[in-house]
Structures are given as C-alpha cells and as structure tokens.
Backbone as JSON, one array per atom type, in Angstrom:
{
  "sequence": "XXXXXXXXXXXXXXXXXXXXXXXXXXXXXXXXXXXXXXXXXXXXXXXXXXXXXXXXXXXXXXXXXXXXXXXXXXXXXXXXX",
  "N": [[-91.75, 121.59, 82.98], [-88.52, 120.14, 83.39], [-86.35, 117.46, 82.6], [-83.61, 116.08, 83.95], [-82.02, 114.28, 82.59], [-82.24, 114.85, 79.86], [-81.25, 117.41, 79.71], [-78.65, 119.45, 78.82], [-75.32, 119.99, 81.04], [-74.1, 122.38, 81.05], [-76.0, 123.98, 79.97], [-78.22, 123.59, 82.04], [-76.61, 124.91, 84.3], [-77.16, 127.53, 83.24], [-79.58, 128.3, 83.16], [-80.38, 127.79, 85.7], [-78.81, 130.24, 86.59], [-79.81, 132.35, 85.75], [-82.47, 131.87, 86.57], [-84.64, 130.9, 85.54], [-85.17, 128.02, 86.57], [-85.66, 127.15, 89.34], [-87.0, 125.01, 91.61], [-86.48, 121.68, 92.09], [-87.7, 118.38, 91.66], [-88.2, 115.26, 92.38], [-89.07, 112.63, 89.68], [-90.2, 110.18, 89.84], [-91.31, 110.05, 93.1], [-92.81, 112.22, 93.06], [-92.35, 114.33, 94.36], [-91.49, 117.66, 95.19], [-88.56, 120.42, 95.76], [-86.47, 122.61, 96.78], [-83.35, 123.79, 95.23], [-81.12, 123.51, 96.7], [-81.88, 121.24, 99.2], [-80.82, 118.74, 100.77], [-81.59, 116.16, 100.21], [-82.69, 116.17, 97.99], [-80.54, 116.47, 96.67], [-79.2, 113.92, 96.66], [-80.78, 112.1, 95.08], [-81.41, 110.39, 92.02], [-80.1, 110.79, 88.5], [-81.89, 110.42, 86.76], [-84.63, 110.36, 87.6], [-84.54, 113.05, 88.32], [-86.43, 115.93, 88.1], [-86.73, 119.47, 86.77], [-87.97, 123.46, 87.56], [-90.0, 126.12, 87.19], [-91.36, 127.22, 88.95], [-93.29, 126.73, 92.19], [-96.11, 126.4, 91.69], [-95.92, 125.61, 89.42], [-94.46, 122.99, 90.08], [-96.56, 122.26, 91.34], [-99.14, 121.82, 90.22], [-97.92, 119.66, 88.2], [-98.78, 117.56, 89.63], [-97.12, 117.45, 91.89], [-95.67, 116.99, 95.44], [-94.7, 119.47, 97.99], [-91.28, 118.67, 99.43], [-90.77, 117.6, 102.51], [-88.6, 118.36, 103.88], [-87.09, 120.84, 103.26], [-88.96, 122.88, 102.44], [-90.95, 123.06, 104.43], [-93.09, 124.29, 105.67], [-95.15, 124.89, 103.6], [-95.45, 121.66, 103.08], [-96.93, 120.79, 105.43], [-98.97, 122.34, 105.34], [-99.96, 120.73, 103.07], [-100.2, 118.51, 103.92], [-101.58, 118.29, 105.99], [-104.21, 118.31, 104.68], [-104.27, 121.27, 103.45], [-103.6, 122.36, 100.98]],
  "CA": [[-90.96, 120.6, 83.66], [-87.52, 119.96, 82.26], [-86.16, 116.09, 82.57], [-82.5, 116.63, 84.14], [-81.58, 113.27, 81.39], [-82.35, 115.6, 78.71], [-80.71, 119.17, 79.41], [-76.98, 119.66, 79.14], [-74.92, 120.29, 82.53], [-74.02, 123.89, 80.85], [-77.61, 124.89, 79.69], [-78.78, 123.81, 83.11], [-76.33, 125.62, 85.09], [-77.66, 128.92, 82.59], [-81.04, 128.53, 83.22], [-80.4, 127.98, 87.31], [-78.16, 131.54, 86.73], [-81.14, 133.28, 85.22], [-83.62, 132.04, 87.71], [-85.29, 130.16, 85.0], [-85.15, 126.97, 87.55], [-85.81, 127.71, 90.8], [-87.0, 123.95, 91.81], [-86.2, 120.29, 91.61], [-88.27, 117.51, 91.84], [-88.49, 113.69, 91.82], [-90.29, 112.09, 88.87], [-91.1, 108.74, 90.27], [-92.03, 110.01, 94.07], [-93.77, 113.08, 92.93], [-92.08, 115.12, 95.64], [-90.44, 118.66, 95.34], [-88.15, 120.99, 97.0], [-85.45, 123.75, 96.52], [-82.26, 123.11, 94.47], [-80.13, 123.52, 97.89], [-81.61, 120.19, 99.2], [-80.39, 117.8, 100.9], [-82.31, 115.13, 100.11], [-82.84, 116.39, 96.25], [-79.11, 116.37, 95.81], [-79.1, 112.54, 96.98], [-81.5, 111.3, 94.02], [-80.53, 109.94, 90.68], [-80.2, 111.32, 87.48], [-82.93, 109.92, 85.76], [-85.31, 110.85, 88.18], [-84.43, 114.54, 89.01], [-86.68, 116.96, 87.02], [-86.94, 121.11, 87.24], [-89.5, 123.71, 87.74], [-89.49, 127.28, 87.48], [-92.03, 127.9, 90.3], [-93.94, 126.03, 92.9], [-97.18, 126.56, 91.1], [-95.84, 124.67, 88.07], [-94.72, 121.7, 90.41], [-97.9, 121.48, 91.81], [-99.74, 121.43, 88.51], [-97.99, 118.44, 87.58], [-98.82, 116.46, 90.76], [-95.72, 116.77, 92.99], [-96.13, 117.97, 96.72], [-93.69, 120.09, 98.87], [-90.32, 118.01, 100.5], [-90.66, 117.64, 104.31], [-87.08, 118.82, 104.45], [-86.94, 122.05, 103.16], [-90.54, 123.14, 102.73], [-91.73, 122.44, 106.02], [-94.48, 124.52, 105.86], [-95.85, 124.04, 102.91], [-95.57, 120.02, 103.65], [-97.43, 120.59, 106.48], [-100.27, 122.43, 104.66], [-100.32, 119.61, 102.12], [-100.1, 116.75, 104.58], [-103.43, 118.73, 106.45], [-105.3, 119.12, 103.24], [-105.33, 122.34, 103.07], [-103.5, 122.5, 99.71]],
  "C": [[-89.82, 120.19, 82.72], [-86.66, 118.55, 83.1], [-84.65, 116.18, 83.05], [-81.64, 115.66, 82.67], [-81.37, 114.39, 80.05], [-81.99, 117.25, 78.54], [-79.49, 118.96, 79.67], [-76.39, 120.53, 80.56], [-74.89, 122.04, 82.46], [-75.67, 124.86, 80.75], [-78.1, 124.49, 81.34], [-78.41, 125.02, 84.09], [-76.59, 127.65, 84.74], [-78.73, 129.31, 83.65], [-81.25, 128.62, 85.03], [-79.75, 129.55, 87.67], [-79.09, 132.21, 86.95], [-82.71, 133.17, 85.76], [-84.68, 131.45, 86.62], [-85.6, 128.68, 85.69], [-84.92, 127.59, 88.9], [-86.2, 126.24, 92.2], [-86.57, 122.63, 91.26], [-87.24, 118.96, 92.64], [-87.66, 116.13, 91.78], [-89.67, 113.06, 91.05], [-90.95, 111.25, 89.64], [-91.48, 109.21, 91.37], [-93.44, 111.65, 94.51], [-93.31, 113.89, 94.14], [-91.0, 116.71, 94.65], [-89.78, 119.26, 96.03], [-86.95, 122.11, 96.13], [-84.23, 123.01, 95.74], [-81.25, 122.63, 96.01], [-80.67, 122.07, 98.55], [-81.18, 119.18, 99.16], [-80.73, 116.38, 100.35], [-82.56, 114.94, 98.17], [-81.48, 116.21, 96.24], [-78.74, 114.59, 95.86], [-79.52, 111.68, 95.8], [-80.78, 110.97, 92.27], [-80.84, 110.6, 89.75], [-81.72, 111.59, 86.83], [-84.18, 110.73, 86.86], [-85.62, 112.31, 88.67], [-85.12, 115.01, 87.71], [-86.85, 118.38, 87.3], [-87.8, 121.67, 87.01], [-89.06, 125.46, 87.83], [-90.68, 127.66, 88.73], [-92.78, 126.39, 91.09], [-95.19, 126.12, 92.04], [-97.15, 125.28, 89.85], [-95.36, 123.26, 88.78], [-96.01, 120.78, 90.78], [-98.91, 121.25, 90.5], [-99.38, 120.55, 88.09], [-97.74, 117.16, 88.57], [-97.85, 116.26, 92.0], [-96.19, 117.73, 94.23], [-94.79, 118.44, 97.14], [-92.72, 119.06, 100.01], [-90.72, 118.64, 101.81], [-89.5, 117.96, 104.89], [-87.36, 120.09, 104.17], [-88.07, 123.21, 102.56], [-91.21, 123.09, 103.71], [-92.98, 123.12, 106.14], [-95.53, 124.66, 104.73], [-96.37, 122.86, 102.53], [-96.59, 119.93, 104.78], [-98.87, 121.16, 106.47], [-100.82, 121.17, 103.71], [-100.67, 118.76, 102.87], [-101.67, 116.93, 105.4], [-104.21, 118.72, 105.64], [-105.55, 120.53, 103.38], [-104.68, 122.98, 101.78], [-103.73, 121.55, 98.35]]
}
C-alpha cells in the first residue's frame, strides 16, 4: 500500500506507467476501485492510497467501490467474499 501524501507526482505517474499501481483506495472508508474512477478521483489527498492488485487491497481491509466494481461489490455486499 503506498500513501499518495508520501510518493512524488513523477514517481507515481512511473509506477502507474509500469503497471506497478493498478488500484486506488480510500484510507479512512476502506473502499477501493480502479484509478479511472469517478468517485476515487473526487477524494482528497491525504486519504487516497495505491495497490498493485485487488488481492493486496483486500488484505488490508478495503472492499470493492460500488461504482466501478459492481460485481465484485455485489459479491462482498452478499458475503460471499
């Protein structure tokens, strides 16, 4: 998980080149979702953190956005992830 506060705009936009980031989260609501997000592009600095896979968001507690996940949100919200 990488803290958006704490990576430079250039090293981010690397690591999003190279497919080293592939997600973005919200710290405080524990939610993830794609970089293209609507709803992720809305949130604040401080709060935005990255992810190179779904696997590694879910490992540190965050579930799948209801925007652009929809069906993985919709497994989560059933329990069946």
């Amino acid at each position: 998980m990488i803290h958006h506060n704490k990576i430079l705009d250039s090293d981010l936009r690397n690591k999003i080149k190279n497919a080293e980031i592939c997600f973005g989260g919200n710290r405080k609501l524990k939610i993830y979702g794609t970089l293209k997000c609507s709803s992720g592009k809305r949130m604040k600095r401080e709060n935005r953190v990255f992810f190179l896979s779904e696997n590694e968001a879910m490992e540190n507690g965050f579930r799948p956005c209801g925007h652009c996940i929809k069906t993985e949100y919709q497994n989560w919200k059933n329990g069946l992830i």
